[in-house]
PDB file of N, CA, C, O and CB in Angstrom:
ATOM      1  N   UNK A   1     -36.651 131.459  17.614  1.00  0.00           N
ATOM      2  CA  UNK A   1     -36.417 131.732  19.023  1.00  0.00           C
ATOM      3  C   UNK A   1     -37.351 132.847  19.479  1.00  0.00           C
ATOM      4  O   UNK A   1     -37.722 133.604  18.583  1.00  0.00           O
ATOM      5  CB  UNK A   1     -34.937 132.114  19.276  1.00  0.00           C
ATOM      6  N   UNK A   2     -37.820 133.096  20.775  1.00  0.00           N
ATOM      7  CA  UNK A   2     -38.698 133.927  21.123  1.00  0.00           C
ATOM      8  C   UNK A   2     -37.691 134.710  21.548  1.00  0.00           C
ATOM      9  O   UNK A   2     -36.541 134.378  21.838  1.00  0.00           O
ATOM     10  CB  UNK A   2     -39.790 133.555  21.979  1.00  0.00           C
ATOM     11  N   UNK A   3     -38.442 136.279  21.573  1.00  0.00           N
ATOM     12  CA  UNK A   3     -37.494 137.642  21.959  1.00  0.00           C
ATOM     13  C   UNK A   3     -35.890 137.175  20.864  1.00  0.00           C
ATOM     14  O   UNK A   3     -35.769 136.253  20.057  1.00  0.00           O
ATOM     15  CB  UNK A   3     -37.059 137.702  24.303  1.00  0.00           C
ATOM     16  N   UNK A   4     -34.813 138.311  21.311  1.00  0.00           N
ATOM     17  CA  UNK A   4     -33.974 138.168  21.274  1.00  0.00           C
ATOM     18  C   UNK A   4     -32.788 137.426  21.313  1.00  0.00           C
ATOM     19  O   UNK A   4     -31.701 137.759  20.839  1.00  0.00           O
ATOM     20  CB  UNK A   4     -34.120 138.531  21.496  1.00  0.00           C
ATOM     21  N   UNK A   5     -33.123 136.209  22.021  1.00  0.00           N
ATOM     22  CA  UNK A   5     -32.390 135.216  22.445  1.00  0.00           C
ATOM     23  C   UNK A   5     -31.877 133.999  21.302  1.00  0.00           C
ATOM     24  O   UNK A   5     -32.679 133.069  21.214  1.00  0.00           O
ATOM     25  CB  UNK A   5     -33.213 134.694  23.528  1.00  0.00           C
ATOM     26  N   UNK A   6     -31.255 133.944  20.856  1.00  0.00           N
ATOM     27  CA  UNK A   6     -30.884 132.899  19.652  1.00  0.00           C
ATOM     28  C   UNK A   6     -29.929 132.181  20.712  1.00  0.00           C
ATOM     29  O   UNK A   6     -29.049 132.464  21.526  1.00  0.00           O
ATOM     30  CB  UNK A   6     -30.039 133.593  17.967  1.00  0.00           C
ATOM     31  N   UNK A   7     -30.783 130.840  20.106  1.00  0.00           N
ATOM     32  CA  UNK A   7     -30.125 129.349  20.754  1.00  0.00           C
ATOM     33  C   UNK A   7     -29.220 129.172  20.175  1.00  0.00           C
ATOM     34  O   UNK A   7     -29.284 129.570  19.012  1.00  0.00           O
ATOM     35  CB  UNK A   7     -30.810 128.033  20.715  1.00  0.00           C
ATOM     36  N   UNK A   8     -27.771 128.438  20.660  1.00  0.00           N
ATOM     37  CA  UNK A   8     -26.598 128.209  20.798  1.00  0.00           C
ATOM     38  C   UNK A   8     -26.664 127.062  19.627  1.00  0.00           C
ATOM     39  O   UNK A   8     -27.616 126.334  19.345  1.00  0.00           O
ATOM     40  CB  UNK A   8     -26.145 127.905  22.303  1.00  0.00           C
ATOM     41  N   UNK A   9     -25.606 127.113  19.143  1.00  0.00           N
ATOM     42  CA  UNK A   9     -25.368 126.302  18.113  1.00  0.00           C
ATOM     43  C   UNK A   9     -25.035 124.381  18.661  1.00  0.00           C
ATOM     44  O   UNK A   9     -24.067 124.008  19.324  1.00  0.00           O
ATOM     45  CB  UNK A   9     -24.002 127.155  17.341  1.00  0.00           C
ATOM     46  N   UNK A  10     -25.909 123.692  18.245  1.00  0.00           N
ATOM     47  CA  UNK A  10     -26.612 122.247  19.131  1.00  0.00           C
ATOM     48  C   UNK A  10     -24.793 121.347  19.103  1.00  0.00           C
ATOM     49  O   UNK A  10     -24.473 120.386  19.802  1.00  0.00           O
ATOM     50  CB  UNK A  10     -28.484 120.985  17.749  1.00  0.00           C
ATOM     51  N   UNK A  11     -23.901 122.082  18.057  1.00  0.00           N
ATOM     52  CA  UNK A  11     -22.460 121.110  18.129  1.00  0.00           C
ATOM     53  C   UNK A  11     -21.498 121.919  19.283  1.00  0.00           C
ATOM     54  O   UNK A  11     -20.586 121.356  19.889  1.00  0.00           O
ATOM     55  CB  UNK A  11     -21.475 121.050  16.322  1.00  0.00           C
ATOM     56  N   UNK A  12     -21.875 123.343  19.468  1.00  0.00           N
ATOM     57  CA  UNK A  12     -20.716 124.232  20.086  1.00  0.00           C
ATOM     58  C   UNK A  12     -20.887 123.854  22.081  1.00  0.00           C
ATOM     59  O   UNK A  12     -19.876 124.338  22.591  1.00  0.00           O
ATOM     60  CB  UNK A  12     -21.134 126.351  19.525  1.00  0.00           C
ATOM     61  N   UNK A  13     -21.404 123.478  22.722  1.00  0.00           N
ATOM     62  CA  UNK A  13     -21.651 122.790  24.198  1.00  0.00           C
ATOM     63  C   UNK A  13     -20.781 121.649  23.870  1.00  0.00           C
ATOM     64  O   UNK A  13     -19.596 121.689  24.201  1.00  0.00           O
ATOM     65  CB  UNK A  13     -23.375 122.316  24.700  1.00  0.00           C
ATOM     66  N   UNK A  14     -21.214 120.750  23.317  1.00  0.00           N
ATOM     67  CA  UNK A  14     -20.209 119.541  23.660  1.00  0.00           C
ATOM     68  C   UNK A  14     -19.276 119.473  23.433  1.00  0.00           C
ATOM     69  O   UNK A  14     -18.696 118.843  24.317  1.00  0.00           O
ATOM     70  CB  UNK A  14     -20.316 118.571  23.359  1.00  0.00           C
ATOM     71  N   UNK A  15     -18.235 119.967  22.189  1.00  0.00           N
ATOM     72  CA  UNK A  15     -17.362 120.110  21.944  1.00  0.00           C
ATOM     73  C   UNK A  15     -16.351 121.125  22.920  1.00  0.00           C
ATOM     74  O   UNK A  15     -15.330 120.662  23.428  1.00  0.00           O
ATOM     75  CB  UNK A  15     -17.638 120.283  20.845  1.00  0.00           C
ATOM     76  N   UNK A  16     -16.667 122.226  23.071  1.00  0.00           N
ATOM     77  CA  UNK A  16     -15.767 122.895  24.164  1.00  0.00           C
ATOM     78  C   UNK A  16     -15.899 123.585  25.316  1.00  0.00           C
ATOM     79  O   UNK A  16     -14.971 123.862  26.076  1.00  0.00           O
ATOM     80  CB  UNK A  16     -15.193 123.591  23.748  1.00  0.00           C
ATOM     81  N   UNK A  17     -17.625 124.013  25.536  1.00  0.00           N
ATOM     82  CA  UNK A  17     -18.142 124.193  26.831  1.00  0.00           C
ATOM     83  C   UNK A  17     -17.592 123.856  28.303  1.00  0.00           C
ATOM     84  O   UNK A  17     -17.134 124.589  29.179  1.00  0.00           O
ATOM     85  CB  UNK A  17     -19.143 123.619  26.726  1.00  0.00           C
ATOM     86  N   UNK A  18     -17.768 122.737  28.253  1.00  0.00           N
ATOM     87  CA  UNK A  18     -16.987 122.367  29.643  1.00  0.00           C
ATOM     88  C   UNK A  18     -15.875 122.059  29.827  1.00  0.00           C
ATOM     89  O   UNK A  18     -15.287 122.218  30.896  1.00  0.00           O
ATOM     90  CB  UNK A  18     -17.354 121.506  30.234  1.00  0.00           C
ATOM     91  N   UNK A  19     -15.432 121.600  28.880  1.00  0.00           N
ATOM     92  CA  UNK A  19     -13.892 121.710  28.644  1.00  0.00           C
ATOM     93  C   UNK A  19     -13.517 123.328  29.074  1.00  0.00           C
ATOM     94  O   UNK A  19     -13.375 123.392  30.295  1.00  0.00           O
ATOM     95  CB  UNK A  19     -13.470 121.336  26.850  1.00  0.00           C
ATOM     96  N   UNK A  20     -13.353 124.427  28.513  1.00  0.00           N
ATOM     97  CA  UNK A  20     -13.243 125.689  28.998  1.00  0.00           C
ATOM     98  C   UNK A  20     -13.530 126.135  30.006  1.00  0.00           C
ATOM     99  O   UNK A  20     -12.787 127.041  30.384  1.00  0.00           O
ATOM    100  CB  UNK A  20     -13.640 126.311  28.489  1.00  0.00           C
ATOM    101  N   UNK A  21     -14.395 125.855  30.689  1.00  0.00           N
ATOM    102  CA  UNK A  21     -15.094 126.065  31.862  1.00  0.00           C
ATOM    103  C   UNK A  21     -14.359 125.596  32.995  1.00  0.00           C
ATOM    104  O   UNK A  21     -14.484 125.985  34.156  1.00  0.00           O
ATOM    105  CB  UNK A  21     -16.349 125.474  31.813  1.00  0.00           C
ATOM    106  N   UNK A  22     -13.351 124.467  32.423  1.00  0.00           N
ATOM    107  CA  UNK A  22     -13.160 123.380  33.778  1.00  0.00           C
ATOM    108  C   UNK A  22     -11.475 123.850  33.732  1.00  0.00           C
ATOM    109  O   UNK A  22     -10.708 123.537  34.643  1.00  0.00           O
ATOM    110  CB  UNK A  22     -13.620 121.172  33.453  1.00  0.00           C
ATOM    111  N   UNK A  23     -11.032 124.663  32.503  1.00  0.00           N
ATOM    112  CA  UNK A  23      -9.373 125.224  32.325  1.00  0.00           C
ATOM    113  C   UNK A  23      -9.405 126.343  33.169  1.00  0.00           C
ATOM    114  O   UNK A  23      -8.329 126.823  33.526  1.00  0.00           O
ATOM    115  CB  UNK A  23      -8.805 125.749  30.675  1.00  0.00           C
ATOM    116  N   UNK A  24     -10.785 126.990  33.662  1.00  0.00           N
ATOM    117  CA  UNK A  24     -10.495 128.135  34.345  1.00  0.00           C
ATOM    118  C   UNK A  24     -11.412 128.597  35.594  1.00  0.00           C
ATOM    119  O   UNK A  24     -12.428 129.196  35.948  1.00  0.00           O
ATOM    120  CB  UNK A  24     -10.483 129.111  33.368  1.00  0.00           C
ATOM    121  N   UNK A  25     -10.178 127.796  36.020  1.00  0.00           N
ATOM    122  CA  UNK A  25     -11.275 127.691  37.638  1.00  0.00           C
ATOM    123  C   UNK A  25     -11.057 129.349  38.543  1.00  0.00           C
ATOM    124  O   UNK A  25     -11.722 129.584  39.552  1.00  0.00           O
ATOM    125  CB  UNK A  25     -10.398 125.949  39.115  1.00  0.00           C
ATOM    126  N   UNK A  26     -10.221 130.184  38.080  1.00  0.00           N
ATOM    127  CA  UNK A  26      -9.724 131.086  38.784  1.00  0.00           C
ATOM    128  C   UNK A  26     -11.553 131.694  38.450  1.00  0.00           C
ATOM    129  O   UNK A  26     -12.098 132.077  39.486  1.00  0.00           O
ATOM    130  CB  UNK A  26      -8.028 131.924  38.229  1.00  0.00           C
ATOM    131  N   UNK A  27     -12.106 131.754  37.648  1.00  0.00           N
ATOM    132  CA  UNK A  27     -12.922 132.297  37.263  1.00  0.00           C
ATOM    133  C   UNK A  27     -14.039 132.691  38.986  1.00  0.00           C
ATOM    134  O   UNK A  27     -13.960 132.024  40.018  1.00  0.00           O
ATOM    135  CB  UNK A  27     -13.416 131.322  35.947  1.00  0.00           C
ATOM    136  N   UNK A  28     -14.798 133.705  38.809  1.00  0.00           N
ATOM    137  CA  UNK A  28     -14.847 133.979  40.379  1.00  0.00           C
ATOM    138  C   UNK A  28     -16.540 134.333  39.854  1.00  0.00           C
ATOM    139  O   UNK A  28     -17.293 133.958  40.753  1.00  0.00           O
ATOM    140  CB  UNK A  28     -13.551 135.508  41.295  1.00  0.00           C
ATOM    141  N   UNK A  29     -17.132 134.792  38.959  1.00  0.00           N
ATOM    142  CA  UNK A  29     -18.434 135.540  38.331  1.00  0.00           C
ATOM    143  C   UNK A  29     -18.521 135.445  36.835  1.00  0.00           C
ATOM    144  O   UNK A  29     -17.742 135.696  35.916  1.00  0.00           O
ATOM    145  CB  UNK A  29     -18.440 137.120  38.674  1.00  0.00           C
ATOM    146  N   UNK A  30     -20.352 134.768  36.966  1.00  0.00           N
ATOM    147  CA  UNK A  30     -20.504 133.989  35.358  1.00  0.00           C
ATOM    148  C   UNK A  30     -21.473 135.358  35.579  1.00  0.00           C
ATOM    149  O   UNK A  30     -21.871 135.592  36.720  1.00  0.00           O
ATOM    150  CB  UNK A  30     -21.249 131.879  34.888  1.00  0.00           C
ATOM    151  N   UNK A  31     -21.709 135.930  34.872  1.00  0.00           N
ATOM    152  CA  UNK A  31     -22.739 136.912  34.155  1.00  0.00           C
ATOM    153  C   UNK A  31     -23.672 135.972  32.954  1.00  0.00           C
ATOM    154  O   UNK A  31     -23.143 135.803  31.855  1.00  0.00           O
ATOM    155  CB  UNK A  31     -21.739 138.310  33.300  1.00  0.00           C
ATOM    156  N   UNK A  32     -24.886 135.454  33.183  1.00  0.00           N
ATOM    157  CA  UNK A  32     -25.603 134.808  32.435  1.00  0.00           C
ATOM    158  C   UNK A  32     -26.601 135.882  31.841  1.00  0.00           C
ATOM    159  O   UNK A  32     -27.461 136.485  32.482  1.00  0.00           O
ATOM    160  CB  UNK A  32     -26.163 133.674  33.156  1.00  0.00           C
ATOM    161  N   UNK A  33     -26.341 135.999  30.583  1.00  0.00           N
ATOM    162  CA  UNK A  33     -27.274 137.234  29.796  1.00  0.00           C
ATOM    163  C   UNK A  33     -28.097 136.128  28.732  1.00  0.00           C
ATOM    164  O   UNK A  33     -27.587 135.791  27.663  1.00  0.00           O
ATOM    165  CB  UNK A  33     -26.086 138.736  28.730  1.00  0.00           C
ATOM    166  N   UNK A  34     -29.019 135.781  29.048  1.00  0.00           N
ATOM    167  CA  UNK A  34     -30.292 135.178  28.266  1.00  0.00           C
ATOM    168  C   UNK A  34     -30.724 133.796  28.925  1.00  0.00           C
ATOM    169  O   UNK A  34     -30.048 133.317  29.836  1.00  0.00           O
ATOM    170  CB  UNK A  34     -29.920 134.897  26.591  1.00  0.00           C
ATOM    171  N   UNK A  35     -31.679 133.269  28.522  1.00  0.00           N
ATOM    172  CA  UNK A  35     -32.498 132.092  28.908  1.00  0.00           C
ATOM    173  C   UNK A  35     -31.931 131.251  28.944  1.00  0.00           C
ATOM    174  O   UNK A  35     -31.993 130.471  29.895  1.00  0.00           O
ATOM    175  CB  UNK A  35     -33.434 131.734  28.318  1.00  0.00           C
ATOM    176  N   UNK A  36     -31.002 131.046  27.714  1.00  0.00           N
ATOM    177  CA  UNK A  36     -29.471 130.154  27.368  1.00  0.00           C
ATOM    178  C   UNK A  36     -28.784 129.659  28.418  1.00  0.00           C
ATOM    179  O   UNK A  36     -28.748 128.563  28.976  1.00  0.00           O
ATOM    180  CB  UNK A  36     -28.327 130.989  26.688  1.00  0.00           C
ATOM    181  N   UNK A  37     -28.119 130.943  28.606  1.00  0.00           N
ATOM    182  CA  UNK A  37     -27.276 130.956  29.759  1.00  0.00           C
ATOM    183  C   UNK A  37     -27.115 130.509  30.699  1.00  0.00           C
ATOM    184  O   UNK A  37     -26.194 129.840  31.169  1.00  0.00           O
ATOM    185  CB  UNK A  37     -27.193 131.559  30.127  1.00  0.00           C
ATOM    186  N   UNK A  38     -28.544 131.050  31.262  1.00  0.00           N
ATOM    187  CA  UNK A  38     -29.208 130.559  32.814  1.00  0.00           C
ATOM    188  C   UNK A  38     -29.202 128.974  32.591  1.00  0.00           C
ATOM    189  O   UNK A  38     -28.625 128.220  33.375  1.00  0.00           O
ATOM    190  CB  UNK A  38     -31.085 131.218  33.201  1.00  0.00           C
ATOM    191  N   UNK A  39     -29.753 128.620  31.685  1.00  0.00           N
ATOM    192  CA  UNK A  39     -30.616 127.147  31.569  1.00  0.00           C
ATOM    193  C   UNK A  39     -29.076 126.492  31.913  1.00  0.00           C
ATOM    194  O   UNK A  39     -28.999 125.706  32.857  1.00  0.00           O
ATOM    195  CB  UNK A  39     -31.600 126.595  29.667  1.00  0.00           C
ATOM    196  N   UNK A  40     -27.852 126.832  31.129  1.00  0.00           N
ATOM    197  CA  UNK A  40     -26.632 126.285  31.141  1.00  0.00           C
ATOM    198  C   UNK A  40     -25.593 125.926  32.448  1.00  0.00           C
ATOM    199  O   UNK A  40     -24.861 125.011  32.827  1.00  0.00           O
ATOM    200  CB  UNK A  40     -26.088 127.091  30.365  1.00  0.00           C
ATOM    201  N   UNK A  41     -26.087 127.427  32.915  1.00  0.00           N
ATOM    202  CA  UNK A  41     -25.241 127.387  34.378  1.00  0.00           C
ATOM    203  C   UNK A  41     -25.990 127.630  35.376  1.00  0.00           C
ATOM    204  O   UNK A  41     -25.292 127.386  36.361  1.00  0.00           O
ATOM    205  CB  UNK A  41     -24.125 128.364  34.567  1.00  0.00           C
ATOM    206  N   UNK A  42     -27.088 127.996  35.738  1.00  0.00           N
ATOM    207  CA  UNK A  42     -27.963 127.675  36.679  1.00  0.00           C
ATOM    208  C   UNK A  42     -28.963 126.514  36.707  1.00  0.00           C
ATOM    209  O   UNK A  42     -29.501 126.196  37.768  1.00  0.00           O
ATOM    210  CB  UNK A  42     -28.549 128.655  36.794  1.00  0.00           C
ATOM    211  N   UNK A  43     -29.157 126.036  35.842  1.00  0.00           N
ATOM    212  CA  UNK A  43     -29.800 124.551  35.705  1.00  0.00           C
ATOM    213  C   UNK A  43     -30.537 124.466  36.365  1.00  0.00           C
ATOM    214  O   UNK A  43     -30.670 125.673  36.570  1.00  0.00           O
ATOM    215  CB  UNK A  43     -29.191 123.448  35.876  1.00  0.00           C
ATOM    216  N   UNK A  44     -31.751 123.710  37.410  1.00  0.00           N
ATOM    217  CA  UNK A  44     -32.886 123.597  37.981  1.00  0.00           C
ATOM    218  C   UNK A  44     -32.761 124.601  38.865  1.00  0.00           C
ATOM    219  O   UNK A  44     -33.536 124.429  39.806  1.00  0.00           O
ATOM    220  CB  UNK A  44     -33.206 122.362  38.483  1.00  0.00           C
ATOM    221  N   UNK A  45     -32.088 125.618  38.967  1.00  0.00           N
ATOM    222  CA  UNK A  45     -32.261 126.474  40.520  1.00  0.00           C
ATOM    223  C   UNK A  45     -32.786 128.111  39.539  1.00  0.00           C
ATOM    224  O   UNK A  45     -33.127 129.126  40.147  1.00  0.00           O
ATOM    225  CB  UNK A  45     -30.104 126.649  41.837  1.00  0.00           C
ATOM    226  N   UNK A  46     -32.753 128.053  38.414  1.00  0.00           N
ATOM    227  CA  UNK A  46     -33.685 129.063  37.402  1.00  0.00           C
ATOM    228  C   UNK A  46     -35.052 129.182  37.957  1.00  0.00           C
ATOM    229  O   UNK A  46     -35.537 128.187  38.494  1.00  0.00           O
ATOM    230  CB  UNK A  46     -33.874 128.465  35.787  1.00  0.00           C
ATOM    231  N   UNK A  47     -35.822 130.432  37.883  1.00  0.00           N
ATOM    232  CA  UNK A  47     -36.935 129.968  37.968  1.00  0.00           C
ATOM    233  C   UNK A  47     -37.580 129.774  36.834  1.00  0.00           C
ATOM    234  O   UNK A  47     -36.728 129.980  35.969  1.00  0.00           O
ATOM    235  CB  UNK A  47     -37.534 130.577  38.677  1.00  0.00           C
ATOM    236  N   UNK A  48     -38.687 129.470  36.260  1.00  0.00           N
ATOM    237  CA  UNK A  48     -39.288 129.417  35.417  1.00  0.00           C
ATOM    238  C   UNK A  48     -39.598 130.009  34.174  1.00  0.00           C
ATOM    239  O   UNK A  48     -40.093 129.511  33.162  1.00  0.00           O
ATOM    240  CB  UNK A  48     -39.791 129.351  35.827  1.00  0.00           C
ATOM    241  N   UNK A  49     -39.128 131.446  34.487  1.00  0.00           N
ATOM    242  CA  UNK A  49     -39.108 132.364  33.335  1.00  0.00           C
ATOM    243  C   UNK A  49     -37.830 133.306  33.501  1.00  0.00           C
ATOM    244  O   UNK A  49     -37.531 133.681  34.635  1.00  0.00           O
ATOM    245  CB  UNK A  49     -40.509 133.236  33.265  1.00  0.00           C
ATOM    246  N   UNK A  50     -37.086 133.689  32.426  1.00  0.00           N
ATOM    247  CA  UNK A  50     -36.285 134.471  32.535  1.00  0.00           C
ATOM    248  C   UNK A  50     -36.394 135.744  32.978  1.00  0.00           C
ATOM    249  O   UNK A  50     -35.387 136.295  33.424  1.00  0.00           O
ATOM    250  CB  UNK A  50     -35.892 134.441  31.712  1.00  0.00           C
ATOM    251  N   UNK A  51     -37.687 136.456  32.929  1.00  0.00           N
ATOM    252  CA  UNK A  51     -37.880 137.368  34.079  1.00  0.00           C
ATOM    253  C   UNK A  51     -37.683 137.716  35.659  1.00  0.00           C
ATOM    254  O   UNK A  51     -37.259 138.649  36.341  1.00  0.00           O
ATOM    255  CB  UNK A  51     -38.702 137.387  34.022  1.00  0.00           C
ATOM    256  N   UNK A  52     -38.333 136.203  35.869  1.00  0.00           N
ATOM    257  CA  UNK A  52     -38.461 135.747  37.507  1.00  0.00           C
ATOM    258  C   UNK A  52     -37.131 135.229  37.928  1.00  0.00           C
ATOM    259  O   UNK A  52     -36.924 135.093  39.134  1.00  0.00           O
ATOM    260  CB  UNK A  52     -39.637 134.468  37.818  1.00  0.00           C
ATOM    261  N   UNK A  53     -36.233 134.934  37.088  1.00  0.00           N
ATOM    262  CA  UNK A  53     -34.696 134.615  37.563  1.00  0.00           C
ATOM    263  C   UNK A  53     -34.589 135.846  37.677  1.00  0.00           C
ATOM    264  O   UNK A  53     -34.954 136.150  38.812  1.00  0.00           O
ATOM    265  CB  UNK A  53     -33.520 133.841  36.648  1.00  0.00           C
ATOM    266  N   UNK A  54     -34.192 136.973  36.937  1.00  0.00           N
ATOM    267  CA  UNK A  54     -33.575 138.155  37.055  1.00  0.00           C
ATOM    268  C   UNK A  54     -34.524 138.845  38.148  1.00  0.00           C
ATOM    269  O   UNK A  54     -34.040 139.802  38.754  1.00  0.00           O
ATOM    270  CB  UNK A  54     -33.417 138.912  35.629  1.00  0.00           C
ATOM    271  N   UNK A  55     -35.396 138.579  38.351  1.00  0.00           N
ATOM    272  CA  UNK A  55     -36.157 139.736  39.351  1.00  0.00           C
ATOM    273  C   UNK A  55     -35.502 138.913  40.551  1.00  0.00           C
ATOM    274  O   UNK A  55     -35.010 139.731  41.328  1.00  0.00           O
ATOM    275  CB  UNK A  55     -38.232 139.926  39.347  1.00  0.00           C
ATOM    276  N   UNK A  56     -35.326 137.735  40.956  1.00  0.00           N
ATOM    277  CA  UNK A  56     -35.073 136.862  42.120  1.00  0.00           C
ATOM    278  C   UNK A  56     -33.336 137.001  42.109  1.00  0.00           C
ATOM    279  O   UNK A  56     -32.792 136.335  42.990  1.00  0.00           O
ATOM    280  CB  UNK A  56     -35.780 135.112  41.883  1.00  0.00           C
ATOM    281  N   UNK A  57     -32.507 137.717  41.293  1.00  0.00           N
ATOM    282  CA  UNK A  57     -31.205 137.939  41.734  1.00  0.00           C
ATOM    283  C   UNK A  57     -30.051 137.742  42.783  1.00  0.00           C
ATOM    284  O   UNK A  57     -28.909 137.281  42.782  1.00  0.00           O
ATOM    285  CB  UNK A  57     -31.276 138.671  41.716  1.00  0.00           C
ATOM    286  N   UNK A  58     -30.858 138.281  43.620  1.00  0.00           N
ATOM    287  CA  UNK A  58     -30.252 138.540  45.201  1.00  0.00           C
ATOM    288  C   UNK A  58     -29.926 136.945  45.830  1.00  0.00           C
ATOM    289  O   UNK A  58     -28.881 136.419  46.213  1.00  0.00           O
ATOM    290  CB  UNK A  58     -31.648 139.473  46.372  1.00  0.00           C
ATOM    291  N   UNK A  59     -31.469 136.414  45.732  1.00  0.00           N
ATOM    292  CA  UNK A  59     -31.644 134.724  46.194  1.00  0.00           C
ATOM    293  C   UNK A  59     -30.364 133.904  45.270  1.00  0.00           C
ATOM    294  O   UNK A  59     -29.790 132.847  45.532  1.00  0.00           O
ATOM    295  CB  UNK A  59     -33.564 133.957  45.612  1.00  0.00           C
ATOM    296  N   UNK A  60     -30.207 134.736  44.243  1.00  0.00           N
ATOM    297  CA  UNK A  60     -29.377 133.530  43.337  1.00  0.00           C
ATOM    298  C   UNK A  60     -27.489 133.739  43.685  1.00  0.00           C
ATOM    299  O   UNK A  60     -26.466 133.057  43.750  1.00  0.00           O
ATOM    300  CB  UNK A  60     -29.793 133.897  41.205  1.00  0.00           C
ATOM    301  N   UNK A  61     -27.969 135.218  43.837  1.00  0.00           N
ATOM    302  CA  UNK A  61     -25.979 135.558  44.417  1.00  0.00           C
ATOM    303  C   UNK A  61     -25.742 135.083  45.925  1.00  0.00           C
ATOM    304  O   UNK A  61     -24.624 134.819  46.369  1.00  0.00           O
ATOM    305  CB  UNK A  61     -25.437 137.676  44.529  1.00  0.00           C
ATOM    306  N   UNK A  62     -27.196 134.988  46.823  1.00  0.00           N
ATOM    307  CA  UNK A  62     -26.494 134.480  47.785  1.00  0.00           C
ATOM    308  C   UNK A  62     -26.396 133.019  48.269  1.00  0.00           C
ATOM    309  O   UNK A  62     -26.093 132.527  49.356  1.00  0.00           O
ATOM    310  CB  UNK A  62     -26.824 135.125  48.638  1.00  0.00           C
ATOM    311  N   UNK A  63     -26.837 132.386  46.820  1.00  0.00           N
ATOM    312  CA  UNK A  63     -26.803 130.624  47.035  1.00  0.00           C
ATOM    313  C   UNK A  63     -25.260 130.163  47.350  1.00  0.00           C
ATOM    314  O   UNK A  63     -24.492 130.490  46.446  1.00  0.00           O
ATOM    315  CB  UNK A  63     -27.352 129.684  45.412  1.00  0.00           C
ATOM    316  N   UNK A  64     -24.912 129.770  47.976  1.00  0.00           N
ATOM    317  CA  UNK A  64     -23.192 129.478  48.354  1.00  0.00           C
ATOM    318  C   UNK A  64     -22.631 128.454  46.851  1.00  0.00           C
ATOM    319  O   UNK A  64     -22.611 127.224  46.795  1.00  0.00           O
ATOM    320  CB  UNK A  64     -22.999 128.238  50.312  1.00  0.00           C
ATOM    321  N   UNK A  65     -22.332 129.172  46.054  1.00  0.00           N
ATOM    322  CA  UNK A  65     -22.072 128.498  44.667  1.00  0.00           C
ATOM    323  C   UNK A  65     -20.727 129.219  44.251  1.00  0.00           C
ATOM    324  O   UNK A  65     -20.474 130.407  44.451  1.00  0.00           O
ATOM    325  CB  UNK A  65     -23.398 128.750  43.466  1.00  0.00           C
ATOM    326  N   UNK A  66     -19.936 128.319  43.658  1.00  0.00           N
ATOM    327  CA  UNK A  66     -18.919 129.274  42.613  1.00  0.00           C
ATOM    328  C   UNK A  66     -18.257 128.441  41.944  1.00  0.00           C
ATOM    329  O   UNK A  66     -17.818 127.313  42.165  1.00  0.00           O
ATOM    330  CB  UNK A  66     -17.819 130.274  43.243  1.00  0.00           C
ATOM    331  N   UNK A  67     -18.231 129.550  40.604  1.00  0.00           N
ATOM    332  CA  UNK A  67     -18.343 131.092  40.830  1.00  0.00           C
ATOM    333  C   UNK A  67     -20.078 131.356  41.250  1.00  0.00           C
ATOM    334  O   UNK A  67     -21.062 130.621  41.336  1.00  0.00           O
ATOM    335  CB  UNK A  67     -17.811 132.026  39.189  1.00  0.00           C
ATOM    336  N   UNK A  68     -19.794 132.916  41.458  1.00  0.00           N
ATOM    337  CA  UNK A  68     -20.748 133.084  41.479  1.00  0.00           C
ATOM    338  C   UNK A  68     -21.364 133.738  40.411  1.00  0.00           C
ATOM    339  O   UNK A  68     -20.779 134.347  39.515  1.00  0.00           O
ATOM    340  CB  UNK A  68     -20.845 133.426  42.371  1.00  0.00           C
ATOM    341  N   UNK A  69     -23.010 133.533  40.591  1.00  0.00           N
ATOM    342  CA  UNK A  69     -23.704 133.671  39.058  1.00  0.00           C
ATOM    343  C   UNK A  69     -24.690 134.849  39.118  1.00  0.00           C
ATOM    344  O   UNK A  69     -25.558 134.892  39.990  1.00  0.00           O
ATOM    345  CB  UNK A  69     -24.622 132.207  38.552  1.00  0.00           C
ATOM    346  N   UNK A  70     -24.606 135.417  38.563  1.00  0.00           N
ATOM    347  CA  UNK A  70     -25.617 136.409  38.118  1.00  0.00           C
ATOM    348  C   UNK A  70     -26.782 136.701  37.071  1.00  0.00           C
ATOM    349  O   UNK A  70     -26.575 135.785  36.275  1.00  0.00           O
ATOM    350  CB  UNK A  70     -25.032 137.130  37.930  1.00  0.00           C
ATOM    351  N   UNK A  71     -27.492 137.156  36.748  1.00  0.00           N
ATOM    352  CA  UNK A  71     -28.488 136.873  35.852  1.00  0.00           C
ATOM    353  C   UNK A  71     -28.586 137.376  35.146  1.00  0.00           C
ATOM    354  O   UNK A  71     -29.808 137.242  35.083  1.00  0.00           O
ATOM    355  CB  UNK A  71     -29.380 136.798  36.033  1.00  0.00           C
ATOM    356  N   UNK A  72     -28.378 137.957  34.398  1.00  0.00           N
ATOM    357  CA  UNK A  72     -29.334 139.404  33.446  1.00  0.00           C
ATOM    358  C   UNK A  72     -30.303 138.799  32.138  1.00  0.00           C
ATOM    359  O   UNK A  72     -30.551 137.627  31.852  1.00  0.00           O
ATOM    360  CB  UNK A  72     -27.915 140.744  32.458  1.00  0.00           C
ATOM    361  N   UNK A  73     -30.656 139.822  31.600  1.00  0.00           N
ATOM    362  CA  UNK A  73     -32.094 139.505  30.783  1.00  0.00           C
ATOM    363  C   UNK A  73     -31.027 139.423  29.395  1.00  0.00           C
ATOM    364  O   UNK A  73     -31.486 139.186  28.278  1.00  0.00           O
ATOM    365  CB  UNK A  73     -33.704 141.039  30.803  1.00  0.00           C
TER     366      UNK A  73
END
């Protein structure tokens, strides 16, 4: 993996990912901390590099989405 970021284990998404996700709708703010993340719950609206998502923040909290998502590195 490049930098810090270690990819998610390829059995742990299908098995309970969205399943969990979908038990807790109260949920109001995803904090996405790595490339992972983003790729997972921001999906094509990422930009291109995990830098340029986190520098573009603002654009991403005020997309009318929820929860709402945040970025970090």
């Amino acid at each position: 993996a490049k930098g810090g970021d270690l990819p998610p284990r390829r059995e742990c998404a299908p098995a309970w990912r969205a399943q969990l996700m979908a038990l807790m709708p109260q949920i109001d703010l995803v904090l996405t901390i790595g490339g992972y993340a983003q790729a997972w719950h921001m999906g094509t609206t990422r930009a291109t590099s995990l830098t340029d998502t986190v520098r573009n923040w603002r654009a991403v909290w005020d997309a009318p989405a929820s929860p709402k998502v945040l970025p970090l590195p």
